[in-house]
C-alpha positions in Angstrom: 0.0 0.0 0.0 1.6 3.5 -1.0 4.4 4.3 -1.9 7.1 2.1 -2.2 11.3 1.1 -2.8 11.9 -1.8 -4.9 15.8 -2.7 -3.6 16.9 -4.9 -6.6 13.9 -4.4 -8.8 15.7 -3.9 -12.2 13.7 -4.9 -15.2 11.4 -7.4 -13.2 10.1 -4.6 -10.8 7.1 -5.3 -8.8 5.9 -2.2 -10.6 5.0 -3.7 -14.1 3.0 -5.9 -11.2 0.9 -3.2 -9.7 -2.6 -4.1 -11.5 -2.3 -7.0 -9.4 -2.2 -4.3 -6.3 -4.5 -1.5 -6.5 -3.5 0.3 -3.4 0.2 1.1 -5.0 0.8 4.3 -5.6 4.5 4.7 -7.0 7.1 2.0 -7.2 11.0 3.7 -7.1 13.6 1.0 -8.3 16.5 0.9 -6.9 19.3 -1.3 -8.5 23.0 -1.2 -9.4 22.8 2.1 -11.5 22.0 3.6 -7.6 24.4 2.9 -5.5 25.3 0.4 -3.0 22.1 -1.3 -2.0 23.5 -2.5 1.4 23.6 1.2 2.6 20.9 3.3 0.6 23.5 5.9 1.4 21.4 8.8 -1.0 17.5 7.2 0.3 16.4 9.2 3.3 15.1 7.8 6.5 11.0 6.9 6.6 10.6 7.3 3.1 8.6 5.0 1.8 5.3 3.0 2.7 6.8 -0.6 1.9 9.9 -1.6 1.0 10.1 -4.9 -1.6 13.1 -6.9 -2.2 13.2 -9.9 -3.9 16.5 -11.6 -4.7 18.5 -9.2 -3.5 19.7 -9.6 0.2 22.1 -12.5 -0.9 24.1 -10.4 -3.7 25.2 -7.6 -0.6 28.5 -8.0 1.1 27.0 -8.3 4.7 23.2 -8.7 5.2 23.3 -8.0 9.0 24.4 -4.1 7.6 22.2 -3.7 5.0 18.8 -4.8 6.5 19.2 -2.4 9.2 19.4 -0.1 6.4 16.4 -1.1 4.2 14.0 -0.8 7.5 15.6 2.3 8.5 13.9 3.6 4.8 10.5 2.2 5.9 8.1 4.8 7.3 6.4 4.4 10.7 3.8 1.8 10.1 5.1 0.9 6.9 6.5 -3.0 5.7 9.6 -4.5 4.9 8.7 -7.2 2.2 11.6 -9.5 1.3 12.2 -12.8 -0.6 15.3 -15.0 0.2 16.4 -18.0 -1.6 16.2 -21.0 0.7 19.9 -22.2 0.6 18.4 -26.2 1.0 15.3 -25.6 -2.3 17.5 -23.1 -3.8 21.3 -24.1 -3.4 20.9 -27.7 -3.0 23.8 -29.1 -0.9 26.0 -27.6 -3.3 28.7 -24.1 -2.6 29.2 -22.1 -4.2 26.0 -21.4 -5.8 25.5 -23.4 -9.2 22.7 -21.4 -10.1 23.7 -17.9 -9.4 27.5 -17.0 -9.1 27.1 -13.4 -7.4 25.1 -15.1 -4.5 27.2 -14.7 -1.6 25.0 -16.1 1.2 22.6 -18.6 1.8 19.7 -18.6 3.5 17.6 -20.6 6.4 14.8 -20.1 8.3 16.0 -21.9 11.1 18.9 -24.6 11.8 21.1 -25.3 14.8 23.7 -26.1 12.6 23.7 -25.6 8.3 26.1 -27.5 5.8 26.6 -24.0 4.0 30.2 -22.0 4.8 27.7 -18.7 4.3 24.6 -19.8 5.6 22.4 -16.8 7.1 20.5 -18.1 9.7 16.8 -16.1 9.2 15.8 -15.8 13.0 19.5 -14.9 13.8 19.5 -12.1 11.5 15.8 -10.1 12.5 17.1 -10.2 16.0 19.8 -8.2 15.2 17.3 -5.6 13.8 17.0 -1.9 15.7 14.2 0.1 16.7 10.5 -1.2 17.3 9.2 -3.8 14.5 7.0 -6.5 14.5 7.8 -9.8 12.4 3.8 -10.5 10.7 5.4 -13.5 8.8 8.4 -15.9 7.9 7.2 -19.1 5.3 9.8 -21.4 3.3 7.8 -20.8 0.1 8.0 -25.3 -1.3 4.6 -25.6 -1.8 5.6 -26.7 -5.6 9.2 -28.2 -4.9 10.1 -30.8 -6.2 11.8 -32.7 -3.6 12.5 -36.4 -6.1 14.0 -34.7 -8.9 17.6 -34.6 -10.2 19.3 -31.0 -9.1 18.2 -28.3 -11.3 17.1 -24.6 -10.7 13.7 -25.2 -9.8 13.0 -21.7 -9.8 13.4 -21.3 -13.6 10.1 -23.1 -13.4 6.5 -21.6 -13.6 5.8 -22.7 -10.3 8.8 -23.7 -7.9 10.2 -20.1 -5.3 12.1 -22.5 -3.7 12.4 -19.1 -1.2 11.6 -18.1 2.5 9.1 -14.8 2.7 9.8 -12.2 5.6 6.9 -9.5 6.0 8.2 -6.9 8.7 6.4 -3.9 10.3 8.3 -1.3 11.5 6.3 0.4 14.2 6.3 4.3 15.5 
């Protein structure tokens, strides 16, 4: 809802989206062409209405800097939207990535212990967050995963994320 920061966006924007969500106003990309998306160095504090990032989180240098940053853009009241590749759906067991070379972390929602040398653990991370914010969700999107098949990039699928969502209020 309103007006939002698309950190990664590029030419798949959730902007050509927004007849699928009415209550968009504007969607501002930001991407390479930028700046640094770990610090948002030039975006000004409470900003925007939502902040969306999809993909992005595991091509910064050090995620535990810039997700400080990206809620530190979101206004009072306002979300922090992001999708992470799952390091087990997406990954597979295998490190360095296969599938994406720039990745430079993996992803998990949870594990005491992961098989990745960069694994990010999910509930590790939002702890580390500052200021008042409530977590409204975390799902490991493998509702279409295909568990049985030979390794691939499921994601290059029509139906496979192979991801973990993260919705974040920031409060006032």
């Amino acid at each position: 809802v309103g007006d939002g920061l698309d950190i990664g966006g590029g030419k798949d924007s959730i902007g050509v989206y927004k007849s699928l969500f009415p209550a968009i106003k504007t969607v501002t990309i930001f991407d390479i062409e930028q700046g640094d998306a770990q610090y948002l160095a030039r975006v000004p504090d409470n900003e925007f209405d939502f902040v969306y990032s999809a993909h992005c989180l595991e091509h910064v240098m050090d995620p535990y800097i810039a997700l400080p940053n990206w809620l530190r853009v979101v206004k009072p009241n306002g979300y922090l939207v992001l999708t992470l590749p799952d390091e087990d759906l997406y990954e597979q067991g295998v490190w360095p990535s296969t599938f994406n070379h720039d990745h430079k972390h993996t992803f998990t929602p949870f594990k005491h212990q992961s098989w990745s040398p960069v694994s990010v653990n999910v509930l590790a991370l939002l702890q580390t967050l500052p200021g008042r914010f409530n977590i409204e969700k975390i799902e490991r999107l493998n509702h279409s995963y295909f568990p049985t098949t030979d390794r691939f990039d499921q994601t290059r699928t029509a139906f496979a994320e192979s991801a973990i969502e993260i919705i974040i209020q920031k409060i006032s």
